[in-house]
C-alpha positions in Angstrom: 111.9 193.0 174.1 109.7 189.9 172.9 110.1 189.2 169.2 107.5 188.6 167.4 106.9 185.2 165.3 108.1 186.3 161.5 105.5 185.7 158.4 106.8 183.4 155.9 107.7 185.3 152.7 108.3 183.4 149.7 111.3 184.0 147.9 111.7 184.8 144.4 112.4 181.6 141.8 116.2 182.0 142.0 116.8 181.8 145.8 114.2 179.1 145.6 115.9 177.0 144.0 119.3 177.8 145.6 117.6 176.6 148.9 116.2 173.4 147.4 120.0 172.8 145.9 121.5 173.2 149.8 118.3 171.5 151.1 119.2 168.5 148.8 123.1 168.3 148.9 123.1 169.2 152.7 125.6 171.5 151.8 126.1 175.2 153.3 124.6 178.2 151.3 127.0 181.0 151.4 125.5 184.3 150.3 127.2 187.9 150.3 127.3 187.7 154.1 125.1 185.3 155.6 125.7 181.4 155.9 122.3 179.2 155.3 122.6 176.1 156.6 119.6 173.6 156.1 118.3 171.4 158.6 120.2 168.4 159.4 120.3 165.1 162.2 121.4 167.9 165.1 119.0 170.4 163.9 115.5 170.1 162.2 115.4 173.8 162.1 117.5 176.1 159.3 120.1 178.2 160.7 121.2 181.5 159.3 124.5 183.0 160.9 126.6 186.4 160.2 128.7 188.6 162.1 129.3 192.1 162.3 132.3 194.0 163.4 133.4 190.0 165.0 129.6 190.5 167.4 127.3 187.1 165.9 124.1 187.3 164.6 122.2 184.0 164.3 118.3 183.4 162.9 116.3 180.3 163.0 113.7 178.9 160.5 111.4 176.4 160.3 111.3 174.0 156.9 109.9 176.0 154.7 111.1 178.3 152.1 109.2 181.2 152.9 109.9 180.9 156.5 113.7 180.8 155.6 113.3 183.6 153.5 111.9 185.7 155.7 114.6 185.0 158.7 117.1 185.7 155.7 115.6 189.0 154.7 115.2 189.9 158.7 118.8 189.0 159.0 119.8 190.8 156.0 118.1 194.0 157.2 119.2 193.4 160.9 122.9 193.6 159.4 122.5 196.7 156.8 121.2 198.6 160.6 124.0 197.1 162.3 126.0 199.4 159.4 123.8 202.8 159.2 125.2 202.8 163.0 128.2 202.7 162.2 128.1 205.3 159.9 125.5 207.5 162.7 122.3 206.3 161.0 119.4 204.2 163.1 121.6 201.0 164.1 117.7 199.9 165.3 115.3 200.4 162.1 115.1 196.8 161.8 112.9 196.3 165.1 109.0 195.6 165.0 107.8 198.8 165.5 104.7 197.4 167.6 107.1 195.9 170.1 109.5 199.2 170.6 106.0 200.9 170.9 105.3 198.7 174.1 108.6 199.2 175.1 108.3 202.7 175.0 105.2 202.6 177.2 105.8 200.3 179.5 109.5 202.6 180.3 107.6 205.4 181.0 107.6 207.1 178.3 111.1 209.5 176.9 112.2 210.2 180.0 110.9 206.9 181.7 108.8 209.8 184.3 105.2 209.1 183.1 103.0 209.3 186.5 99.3 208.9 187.2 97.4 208.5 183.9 99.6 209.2 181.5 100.8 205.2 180.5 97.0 204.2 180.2 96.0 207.3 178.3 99.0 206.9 176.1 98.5 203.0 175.7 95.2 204.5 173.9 96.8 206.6 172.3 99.2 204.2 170.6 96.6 201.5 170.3 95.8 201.6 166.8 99.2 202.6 165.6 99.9 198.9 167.2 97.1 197.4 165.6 98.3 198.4 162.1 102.1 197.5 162.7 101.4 194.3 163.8 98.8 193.8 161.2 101.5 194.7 158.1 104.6 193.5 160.5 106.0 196.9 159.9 109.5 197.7 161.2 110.8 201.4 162.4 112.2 202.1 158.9 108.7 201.5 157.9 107.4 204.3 159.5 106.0 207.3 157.4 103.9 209.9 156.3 101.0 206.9 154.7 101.5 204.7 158.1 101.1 208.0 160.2 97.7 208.9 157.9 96.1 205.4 158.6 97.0 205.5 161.9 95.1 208.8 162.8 91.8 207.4 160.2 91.6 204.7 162.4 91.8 206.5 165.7 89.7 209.3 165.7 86.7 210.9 164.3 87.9 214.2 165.4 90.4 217.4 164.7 91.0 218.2 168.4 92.4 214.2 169.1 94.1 214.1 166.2 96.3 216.9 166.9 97.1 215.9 170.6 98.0 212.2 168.7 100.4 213.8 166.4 102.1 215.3 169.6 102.6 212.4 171.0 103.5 210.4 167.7 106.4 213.1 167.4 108.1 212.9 171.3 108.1 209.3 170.5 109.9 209.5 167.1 112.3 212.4 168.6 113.1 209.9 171.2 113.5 207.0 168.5 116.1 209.1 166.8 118.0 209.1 169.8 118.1 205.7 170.4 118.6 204.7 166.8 115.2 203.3 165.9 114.2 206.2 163.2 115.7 209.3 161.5 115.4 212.4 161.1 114.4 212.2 158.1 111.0 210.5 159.3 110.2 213.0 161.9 110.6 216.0 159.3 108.3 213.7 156.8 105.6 212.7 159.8 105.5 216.6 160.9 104.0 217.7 157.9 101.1 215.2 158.6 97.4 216.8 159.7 94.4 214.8 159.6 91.5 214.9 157.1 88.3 214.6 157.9 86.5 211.4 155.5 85.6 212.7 152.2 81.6 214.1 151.8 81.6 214.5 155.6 80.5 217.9 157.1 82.3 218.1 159.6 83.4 220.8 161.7 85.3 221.1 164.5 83.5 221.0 167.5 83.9 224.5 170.3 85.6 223.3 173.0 83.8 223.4 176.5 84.2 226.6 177.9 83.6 227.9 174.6 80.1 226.2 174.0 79.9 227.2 177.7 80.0 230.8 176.6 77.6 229.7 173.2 75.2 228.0 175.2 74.1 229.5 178.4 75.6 233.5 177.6 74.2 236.1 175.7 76.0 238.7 173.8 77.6 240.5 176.9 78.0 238.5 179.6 77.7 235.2 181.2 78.2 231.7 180.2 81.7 231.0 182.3 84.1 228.4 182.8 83.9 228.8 186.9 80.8 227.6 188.6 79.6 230.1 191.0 79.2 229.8 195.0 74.7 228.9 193.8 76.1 226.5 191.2 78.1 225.0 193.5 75.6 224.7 195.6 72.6 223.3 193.7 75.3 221.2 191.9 76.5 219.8 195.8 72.6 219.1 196.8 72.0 216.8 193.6 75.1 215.3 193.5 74.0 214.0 197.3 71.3 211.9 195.6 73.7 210.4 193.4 76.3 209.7 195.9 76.4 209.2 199.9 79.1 211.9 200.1 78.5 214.2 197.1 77.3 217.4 198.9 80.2 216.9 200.9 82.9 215.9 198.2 81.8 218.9 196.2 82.0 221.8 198.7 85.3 220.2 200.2 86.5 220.2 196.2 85.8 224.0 195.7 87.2 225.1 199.3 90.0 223.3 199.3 90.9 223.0 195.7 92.6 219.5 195.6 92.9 217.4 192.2 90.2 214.8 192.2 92.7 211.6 192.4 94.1 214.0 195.7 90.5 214.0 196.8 89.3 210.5 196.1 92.3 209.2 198.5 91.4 211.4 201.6 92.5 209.4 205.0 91.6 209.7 208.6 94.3 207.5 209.1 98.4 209.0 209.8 99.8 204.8 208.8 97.5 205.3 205.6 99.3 208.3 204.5 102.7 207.5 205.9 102.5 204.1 203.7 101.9 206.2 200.5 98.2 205.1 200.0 96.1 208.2 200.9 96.4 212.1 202.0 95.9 212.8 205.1 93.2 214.8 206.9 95.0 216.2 209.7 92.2 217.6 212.5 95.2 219.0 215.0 96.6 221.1 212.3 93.0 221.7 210.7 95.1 220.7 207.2 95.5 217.7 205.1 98.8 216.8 203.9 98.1 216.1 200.3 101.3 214.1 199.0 100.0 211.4 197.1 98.2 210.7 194.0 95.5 207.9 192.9 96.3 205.9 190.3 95.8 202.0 189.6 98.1 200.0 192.2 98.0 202.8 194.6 101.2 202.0 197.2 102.8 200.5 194.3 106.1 201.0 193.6 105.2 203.2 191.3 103.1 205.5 193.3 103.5 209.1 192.1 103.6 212.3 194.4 101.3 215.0 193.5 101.7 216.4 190.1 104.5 219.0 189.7 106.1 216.9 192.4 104.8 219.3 195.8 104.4 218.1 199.0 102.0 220.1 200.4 99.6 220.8 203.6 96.1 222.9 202.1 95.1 224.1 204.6 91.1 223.4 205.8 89.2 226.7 205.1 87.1 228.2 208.0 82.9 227.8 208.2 83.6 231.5 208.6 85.3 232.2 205.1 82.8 230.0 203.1 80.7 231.7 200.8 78.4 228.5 200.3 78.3 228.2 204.2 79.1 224.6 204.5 81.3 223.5 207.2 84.1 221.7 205.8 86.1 221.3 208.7 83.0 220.4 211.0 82.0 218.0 208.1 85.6 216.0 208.5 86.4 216.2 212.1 82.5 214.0 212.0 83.7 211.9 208.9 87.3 211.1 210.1 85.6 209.5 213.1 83.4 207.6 210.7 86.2 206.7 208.6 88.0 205.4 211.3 85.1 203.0 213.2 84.9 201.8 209.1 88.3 200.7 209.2 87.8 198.4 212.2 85.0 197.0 211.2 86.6 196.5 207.9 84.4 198.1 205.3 86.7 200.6 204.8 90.6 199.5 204.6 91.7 202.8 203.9 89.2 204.9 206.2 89.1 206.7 203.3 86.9 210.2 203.7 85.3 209.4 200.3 84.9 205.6 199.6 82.9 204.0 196.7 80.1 201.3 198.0 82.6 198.4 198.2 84.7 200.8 200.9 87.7 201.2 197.8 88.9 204.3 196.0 86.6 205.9 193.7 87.4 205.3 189.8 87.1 209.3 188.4 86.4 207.8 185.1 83.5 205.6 186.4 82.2 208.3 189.0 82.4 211.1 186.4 80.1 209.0 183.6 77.5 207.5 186.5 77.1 210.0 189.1 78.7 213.5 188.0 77.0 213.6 184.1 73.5 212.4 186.2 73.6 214.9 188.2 74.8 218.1 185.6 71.7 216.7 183.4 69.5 217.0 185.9 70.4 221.1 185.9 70.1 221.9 182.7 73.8 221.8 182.6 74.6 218.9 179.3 75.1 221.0 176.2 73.7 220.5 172.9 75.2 217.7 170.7 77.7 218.2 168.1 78.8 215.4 165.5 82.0 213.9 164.8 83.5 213.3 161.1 81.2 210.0 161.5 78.3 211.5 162.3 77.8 210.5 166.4 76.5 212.8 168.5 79.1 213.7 171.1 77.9 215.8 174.1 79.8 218.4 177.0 78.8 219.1 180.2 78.9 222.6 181.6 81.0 222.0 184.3 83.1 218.8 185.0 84.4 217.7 188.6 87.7 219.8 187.7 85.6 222.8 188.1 85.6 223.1 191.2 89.4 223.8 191.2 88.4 226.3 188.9 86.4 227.8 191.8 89.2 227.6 194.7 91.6 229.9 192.5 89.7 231.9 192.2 88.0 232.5 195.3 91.4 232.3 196.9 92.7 235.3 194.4 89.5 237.5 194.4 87.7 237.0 198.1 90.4 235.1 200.2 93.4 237.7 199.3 95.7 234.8 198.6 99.1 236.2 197.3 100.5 235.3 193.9 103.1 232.5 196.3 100.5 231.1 198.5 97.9 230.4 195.9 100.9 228.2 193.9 102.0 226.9 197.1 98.2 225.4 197.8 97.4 224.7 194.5 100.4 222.8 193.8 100.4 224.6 190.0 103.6 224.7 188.2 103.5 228.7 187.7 101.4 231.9 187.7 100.9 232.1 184.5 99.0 228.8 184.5 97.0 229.7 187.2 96.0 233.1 185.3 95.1 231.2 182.4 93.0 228.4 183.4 91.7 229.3 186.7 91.3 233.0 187.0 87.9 232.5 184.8 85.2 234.5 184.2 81.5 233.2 185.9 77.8 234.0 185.5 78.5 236.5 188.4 81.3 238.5 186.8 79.6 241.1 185.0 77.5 241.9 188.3 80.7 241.7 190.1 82.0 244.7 188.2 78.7 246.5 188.7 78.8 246.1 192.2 82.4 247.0 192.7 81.6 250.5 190.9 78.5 251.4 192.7 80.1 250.5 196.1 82.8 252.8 195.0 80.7 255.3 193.5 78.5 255.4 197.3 81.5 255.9 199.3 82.8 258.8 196.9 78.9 260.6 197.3 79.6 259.8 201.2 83.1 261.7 201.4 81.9 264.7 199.5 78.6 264.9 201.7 80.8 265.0 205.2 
């Protein structure tokens, strides 16, 4: 871990002049513990050494008396850690807490595991917290309830990221207790922490999507729901198209096939693609495409995740036959897979990826989502009404997002496909049912008809039976 350069603190007038004497006289400085020894023809610098338990400890400090002070103090505190470890307390308090912040990022996080996103969105996360430390050179033991409260003014204007910080602020102190950097002490005093929006601000916590969803385009009964239906799909398919070369295509395969959009963006026609961990692969013969991998940053890097929740899987390529919408997935990629591949050779397409950006790369979501997805949901009608954060900006939802079409493949696989409970967890790669019956079993705009419908069709056949 890189150690950052000390500020000089000046000493009080005592030490001062106990430095000066040594400085002077050339003579050793022997304190409690520590041996200061000022600079002399073998060492311009000031050396500070100690031991604990026969393991040295050694500092260094340039020729001033605040720079000596403040290796001595670092030294001194370095030591009284070395101690509280011996006696089970945080042998590591004395660390910049900036630096075991990095540290903890850049290991992948508690259980060194973080995949996909998760180290830049939790490099974000931490980014202010980093800021302060290294503005007020705070150590571990430094860390409290006031820190914690500064922290979360500085990094959001908002109750709903506030509380998803202070989850992530407490895995990383629970995982600094283990490894002696804090207490518990300061995990019981952070907890108590909630976030405050600024004084004379009016603030109120914003619905979240599917709510406003539900506030915005329902009425009292019905309507307004988190899953696009097969006409939404649609109309959102035919403008995405004038947004993107592939968009009517990307958003019908999305909803049929129900793949995670970085599973989506790395579709191959190529088997050494996939095989070298860069892409999934759109297997024609089997009329599947084995979805294994991923996007992330470096994609084939060593760090290359599997699909989240760690499945291997073959989703299986829906027939024209079952597709509400009526577009022809499989006809669409057995045509694009050729393209894909005649890209390759001509080299405007590495990858032969199914769905390239202009350049023939992956597709950032983050970029595609802001300049062609939030375009095209405008243009619908579907971008909600603003709300305000504690600073006043106007923030603004969309109806739908590209995640919604996932919505719509569980739960046209449940309700018109007949998928069991097994299959739909097997194709989806979720982690469990219950997942799956909470955020993808939705309601839509269609639902209330649905149950209409189901109850007159049953009602006709009852009137058939008793008039035979």
């Amino acid at each position: 871990m890189k150690t950052p350069r000390r500020k000089p603190i000046e000493p009080d007038a005592k030490f001062a002049r106990m430095l000066l004497k040594a400085q002077k006289l050339g003579q050793k400085l022997q304190t409690d513990e520590i041996t200061i020894i000022p600079p002399n023809k073998k060492n311009k610098y000031w050396t500070l050494r100690a031991s604990f338990r026969n393991m040295p400890k050694e500092r260094s400090a340039k020729d001033t008396l605040g720079d000596v002070n403040a290796a001595y103090l670092d030294l001194s505190s370095e030591l009284q850690s070395l101690r509280n470890g011996a006696e089970g307390m945080p042998e590591n308090s004395h660390h910049q807490l900036s630096e075991v912040i990095k540290g903890y990022i850049d290991q992948g996080g508690p259980k060194n595991e973080w995949r996909g996103k998760t180290p830049k969105n939790r490099t974000e996360d931490f980014a202010h917290l980093i800021k302060l430390s290294e503005k007020n050179s705070y150590t571990c033991e430094d860390l409290n309830a006031s820190v914690i409260r500064s922290y979360l003014t500085s990094a959001t204007n908002s109750s709903k990221r506030a509380k998803g910080l202070l989850v992530t602020i407490r895995t990383f102190i629970k995982w600094g207790i283990g490894t002696g950097y804090f207490t518990t002490a300061q995990l019981e005093t952070v907890s108590r922490v909630v976030w405050r929006a600024p004084e004379g601000s009016n603030y109120k916590a914003a619905p979240s999507r599917r709510e406003q969803s539900k506030l915005h385009f329902g009425t009292d009964d019905s309507a307004g729901g988190q899953v696009p239906t097969h006409e939404q799909v649609s109309a959102i398919a035919t403008e995405l198209q004038k947004h993107y070369k592939f968009g009517e295509a990307l958003v019908h395969v999305s909803a049929n096939m129900g793949t995670r959009a970085n599973e989506t963006l790395i579709f191959t026609a190529s088997r050494k693609v996939f095989e070298a961990k860069r892409g999934n692969y759109v297997d024609l013969q089997e009329e599947a495409v084995r979805v294994h991998w991923q996007y992330e940053k470096k994609p084939g890097a060593q760090t290359e995740p599997v699909t989240k929740n760690n499945k291997f899987r073959s989703v299986v390529i829906p027939a024209v036959e079952k597709i509400e919408t009526g577009f022809d997935v499989l006809g669409w990629l057995k045509q694009r897979s050729k393209e894909a591949l005649e890209e390759q050779i001509a080299g405007t397409n590495p990858l032969a990826l199914i769905f390239p950006n202009t350049a023939g790369q992956v597709i950032n979501l983050n970029s595609f989502s802001s300049e062609k997805m939030r375009p095209t949901l405008s243009a619908l009608g579907m971008k909600m009404p603003p709300y305000l954060d504690a600073a006043g900006k106007a923030r603004y939802m969309y109806r739908f997002t590209i995640h919604s079409f996932r919505d719509r493949y569980g739960t046209t696989a449940a309700d018109e496909w007949g998928y069991s409970e097994r299959q739909l967890l097997e194709q989806g790669s979720w982690a469990d049912a219950e997942t799956v019956r909470k955020f993808y079993l939705g309601t839509t705009d269609a639902t209330y008809q649905s149950v209409r419908d189901l109850h007159n069709k049953g009602s006709k056949a009852s009137n058939r039976r008793k008039a035979s």
